[in-house]
C-alpha positions as CSV (number, residue, x, y, z in Angstrom):
1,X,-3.9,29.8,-1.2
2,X,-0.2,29.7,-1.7
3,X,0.0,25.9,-1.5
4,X,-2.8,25.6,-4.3
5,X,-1.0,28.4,-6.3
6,X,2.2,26.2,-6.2
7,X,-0.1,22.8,-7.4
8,X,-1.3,24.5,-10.4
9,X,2.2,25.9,-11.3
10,X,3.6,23.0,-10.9
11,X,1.1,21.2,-13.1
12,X,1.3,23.4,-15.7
13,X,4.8,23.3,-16.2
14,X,4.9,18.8,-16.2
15,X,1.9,19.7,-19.2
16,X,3.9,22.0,-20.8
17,X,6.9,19.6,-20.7
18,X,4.8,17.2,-22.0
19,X,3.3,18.4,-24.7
20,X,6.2,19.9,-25.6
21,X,7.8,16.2,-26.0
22,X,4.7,15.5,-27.9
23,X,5.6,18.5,-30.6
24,X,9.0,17.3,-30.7
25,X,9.5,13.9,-30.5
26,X,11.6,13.4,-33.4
27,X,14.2,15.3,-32.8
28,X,17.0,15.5,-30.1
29,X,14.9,17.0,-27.3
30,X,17.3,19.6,-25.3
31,X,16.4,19.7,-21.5
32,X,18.1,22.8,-21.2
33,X,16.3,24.9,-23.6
34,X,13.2,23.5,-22.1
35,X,14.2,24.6,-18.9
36,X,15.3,27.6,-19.6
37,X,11.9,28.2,-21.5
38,X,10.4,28.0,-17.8
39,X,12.9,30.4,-16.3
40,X,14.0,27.7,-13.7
41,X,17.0,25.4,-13.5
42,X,17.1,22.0,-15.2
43,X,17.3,20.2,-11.9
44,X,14.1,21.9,-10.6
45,X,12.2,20.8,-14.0
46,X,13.1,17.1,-13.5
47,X,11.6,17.7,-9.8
48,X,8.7,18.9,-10.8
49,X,8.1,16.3,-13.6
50,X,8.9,13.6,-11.8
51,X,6.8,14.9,-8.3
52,X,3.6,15.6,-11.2
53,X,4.2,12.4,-13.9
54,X,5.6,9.8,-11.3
55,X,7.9,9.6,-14.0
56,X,11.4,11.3,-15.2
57,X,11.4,13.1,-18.0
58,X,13.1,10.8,-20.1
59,X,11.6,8.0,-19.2
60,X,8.8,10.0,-20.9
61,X,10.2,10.6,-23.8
62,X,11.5,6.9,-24.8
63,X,7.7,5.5,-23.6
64,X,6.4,8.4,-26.0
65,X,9.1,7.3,-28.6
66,X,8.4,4.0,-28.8
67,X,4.4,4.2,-28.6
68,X,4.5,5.9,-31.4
69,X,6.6,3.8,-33.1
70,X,4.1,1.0,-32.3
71,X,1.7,2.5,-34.4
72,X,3.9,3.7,-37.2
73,X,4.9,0.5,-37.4
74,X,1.3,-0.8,-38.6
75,X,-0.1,2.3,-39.9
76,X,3.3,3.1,-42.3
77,X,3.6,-0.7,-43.5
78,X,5.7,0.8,-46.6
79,X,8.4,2.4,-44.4
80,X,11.9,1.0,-43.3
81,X,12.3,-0.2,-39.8
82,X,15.1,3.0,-40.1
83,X,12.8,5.2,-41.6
84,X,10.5,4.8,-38.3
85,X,13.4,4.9,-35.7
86,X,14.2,8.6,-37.3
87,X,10.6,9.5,-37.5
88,X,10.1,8.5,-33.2
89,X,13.7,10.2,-32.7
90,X,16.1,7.6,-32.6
91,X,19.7,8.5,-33.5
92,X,20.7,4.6,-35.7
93,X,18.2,2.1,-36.2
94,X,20.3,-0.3,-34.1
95,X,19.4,1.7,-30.8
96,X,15.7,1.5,-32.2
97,X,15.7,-1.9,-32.3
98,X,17.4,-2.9,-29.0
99,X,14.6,-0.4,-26.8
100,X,12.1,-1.6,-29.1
101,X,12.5,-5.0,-27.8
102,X,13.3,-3.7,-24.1
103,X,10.1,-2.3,-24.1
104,X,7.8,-5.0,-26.1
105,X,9.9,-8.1,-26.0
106,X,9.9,-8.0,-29.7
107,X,11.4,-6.9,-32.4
108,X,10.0,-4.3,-35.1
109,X,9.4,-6.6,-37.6
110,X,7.8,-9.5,-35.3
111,X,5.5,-6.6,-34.3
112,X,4.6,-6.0,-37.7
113,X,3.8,-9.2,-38.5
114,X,1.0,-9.8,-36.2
115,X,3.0,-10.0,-32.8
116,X,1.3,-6.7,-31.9
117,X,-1.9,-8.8,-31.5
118,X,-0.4,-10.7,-29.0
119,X,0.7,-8.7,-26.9
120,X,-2.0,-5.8,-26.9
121,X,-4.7,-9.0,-25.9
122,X,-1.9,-9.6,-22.7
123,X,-2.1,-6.1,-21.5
124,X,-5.8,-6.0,-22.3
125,X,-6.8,-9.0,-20.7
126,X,-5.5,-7.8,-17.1
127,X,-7.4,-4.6,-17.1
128,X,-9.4,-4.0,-14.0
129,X,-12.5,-3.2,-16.3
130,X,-15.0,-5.3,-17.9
131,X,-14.0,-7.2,-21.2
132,X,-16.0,-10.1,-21.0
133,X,-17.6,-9.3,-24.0
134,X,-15.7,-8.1,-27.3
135,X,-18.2,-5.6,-29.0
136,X,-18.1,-5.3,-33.1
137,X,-17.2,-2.2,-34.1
138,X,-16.6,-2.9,-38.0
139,X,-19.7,-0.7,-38.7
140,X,-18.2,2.2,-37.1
141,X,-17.6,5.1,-39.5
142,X,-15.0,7.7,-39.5
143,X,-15.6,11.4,-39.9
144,X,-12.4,13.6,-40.8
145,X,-12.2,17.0,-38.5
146,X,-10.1,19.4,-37.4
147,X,-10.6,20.3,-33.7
148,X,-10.9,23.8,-32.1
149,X,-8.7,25.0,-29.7
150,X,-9.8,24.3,-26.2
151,X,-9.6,25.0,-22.6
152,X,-9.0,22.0,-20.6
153,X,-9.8,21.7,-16.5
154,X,-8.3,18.8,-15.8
155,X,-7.4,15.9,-12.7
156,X,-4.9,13.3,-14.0
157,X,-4.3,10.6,-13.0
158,X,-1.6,7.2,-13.3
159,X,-3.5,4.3,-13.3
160,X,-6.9,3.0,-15.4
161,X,-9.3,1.3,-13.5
162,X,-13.1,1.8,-13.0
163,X,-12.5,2.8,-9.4
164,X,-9.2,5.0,-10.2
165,X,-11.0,6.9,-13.1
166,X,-14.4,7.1,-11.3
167,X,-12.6,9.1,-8.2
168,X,-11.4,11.9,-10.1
169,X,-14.7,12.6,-12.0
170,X,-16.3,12.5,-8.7
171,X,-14.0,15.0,-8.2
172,X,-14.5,16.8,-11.7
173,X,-18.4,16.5,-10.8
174,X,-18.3,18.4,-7.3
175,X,-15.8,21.5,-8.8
176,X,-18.4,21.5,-11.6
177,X,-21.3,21.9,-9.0
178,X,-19.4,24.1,-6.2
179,X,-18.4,26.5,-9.7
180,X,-22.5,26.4,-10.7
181,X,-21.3,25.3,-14.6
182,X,-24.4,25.1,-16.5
183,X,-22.7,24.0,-20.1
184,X,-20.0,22.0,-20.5
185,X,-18.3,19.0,-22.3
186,X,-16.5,16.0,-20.5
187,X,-13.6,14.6,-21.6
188,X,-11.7,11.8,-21.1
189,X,-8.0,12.0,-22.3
190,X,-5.3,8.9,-22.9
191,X,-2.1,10.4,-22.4
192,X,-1.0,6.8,-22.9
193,X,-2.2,4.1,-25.5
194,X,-4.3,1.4,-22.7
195,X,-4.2,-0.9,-25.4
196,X,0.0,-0.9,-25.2
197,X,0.6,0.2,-21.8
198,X,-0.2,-1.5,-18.4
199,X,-3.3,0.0,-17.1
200,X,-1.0,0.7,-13.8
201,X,1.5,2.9,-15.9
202,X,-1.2,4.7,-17.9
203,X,-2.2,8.2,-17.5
204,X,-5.7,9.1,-17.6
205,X,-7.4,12.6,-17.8
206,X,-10.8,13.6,-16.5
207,X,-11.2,16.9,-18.4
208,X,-13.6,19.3,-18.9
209,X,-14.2,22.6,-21.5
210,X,-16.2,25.2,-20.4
211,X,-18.6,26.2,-23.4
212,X,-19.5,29.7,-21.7
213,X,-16.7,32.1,-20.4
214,X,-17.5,32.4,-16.3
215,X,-15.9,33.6,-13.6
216,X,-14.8,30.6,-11.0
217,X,-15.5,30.8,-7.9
218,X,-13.3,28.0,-7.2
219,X,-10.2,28.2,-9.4
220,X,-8.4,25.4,-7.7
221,X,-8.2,23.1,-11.1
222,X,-5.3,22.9,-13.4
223,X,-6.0,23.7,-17.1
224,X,-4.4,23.6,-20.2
225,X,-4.5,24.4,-23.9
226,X,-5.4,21.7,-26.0
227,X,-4.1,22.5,-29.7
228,X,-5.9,22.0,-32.9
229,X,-5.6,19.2,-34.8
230,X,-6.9,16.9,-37.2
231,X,-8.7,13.8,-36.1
232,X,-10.9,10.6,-37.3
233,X,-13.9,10.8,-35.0
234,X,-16.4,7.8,-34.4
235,X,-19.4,7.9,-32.5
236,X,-19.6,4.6,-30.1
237,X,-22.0,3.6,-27.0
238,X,-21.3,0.8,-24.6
239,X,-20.6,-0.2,-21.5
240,X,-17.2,0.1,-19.0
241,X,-14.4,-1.8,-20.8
242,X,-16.0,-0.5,-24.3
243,X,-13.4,2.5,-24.5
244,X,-10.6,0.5,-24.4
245,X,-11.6,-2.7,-26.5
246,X,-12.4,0.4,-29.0
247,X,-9.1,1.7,-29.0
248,X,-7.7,-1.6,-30.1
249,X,-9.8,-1.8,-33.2
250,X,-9.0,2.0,-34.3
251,X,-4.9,1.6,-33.6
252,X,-4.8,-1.9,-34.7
253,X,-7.4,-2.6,-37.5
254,X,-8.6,1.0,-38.7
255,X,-5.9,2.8,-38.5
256,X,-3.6,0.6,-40.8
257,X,-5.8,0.4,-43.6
258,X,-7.0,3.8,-43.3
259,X,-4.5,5.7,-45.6
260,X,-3.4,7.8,-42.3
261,X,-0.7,7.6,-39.5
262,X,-1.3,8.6,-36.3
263,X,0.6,11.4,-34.2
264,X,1.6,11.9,-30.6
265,X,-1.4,13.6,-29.7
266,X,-3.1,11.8,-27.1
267,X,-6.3,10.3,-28.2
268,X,-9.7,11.2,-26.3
269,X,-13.4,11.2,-25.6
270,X,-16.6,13.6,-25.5
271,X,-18.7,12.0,-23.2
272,X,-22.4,12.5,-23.7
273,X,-23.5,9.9,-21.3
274,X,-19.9,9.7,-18.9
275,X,-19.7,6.0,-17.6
276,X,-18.0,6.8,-14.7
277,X,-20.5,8.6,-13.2
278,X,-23.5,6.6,-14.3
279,X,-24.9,3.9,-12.0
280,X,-26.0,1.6,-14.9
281,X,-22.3,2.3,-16.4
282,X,-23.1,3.0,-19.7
283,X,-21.7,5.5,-22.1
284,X,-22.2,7.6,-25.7
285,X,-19.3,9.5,-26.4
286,X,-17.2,10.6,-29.4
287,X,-14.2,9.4,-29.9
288,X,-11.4,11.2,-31.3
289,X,-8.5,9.4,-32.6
290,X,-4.9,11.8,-33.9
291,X,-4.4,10.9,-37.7
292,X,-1.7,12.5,-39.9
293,X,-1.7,12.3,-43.6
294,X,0.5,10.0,-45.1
């Protein structure tokens, strides 16, 4: 009982830390404060990060940084290159520009001008997930919403694969049987853009919010609070390898002609029909997509 106690701590606090980076990624993030927040010591935090995210915390914060920037980048086509580096945190644009390039082997402004394309197709064309086919989603309309506050039960994972992402809502599926949950949504959560990152570096959430308050009988998930916020939402169907192939046309050809930015919210589904736990692999899901107004 102790051990699993521990886990969920643990968990909470690498959220936490998180989303905290999230809120605050454009200023100069104080490990400290954030530690102290906790009520443990700094060194302790980076432990538990790094044992929860495979990943240190600043590491975190510059792949945050600079997927943001990604997006700003197309999305705010009327803002400076310096303008962006201080809206993603970056102290001069010259640092901006040499981790920009670190990271995507290009600079800002090759990005902008269509090298974005390039290099989302590269990352997209070695994901372990069917993408065969390239579906049209030109038709696909946008609805404007603010989202509710919600309970999330949650097993993350790093990696995006069919078999990595069908193992954890496996799991989701027996804690929701052995708990006798009735009424429920599933969600599936990008803590990481898959169109931008390797699917082996990419976190992925199997979530789900309870839609009637019950008492557990199995309390051995880690939850969190998922904040309001404001998002365009689409409804889409498809097949495995949709999802992401989606997400490419929302950051990279709705977004920037939109009239929005996004934010460092993390970008998810409402499965209706959850792919991963269908036979045939299909899925209708909501998808929800962070926007900001300009």
């Amino acid at each position: 009982m102790q051990k699993t106690k521990t886990i969920n701590i643990h968990s909470k606090i690498a959220n936490d830390t998180l989303y905290y980076i999230y809120k605050y990624i454009d200023t100069d993030i104080n490990i400290n404060d954030l530690a102290k927040e906790f009520k443990i010591s700094k060194f302790h935090l980076h432990k538990v990060f790094k044992e929860q995210m495979q990943a240190n915390i600043y590491e975190t914060i510059k792949s945050i940084r600079l997927q943001k920037a990604s997006s700003l980048l197309l999305s705010n086509q009327h803002s400076t290159i310096t303008k962006i580096s201080s809206m993603c945190g970056y102290s001069s644009q010259t640092s901006f520009i040499r981790a920009f390039k670190l990271r995507f082997s290009q600079t800002p402004n090759e990005w902008r001008k269509g090298g974005y394309k390039i290099y989302a197709n590269e990352i997209i064309n070695n994901y372990k997930v069917n993408l065969l086919k390239k579906p049209d989603f030109s038709k696909c309309e946008a609805v404007i919403i603010k989202s509710k506050r919600k309970k999330v039960y949650y097993l993350k994972n790093k990696g995006y694969s069919i078999k990595e992402a069908s193992r954890i809502w496996q799991h989701m599926q027996a804690w929701i049987y052995t708990n006798d949950i009735k009424e429920h949504e599933e969600l599936g959560i990008f803590h990481d853009n898959p169109v931008i990152t390797p699917h082996k570096d990419c976190f992925y959430m199997a979530g789900v919010v309870l839609k009637d308050k019950i008492k557990l009988k199995h309390n051995n998930v880690p939850s969190f609070e998922m904040e309001e916020a404001m998002y365009a939402s689409f409804e889409i169907q498809g097949v495995q390898g949709d999802v992401v192939r989606f997400v490419q046309w929302a950051y990279q050809e709705w977004l920037p002609s939109s009239g929005f930015s996004t934010t460092t919210n993390p970008s998810f589904a409402i499965f209706r029909k959850n792919q991963f736990l269908q036979k045939d692999g299909k899925f209708e899901a909501t998808f929800y997509l962070p926007i900001q107004y300009i």
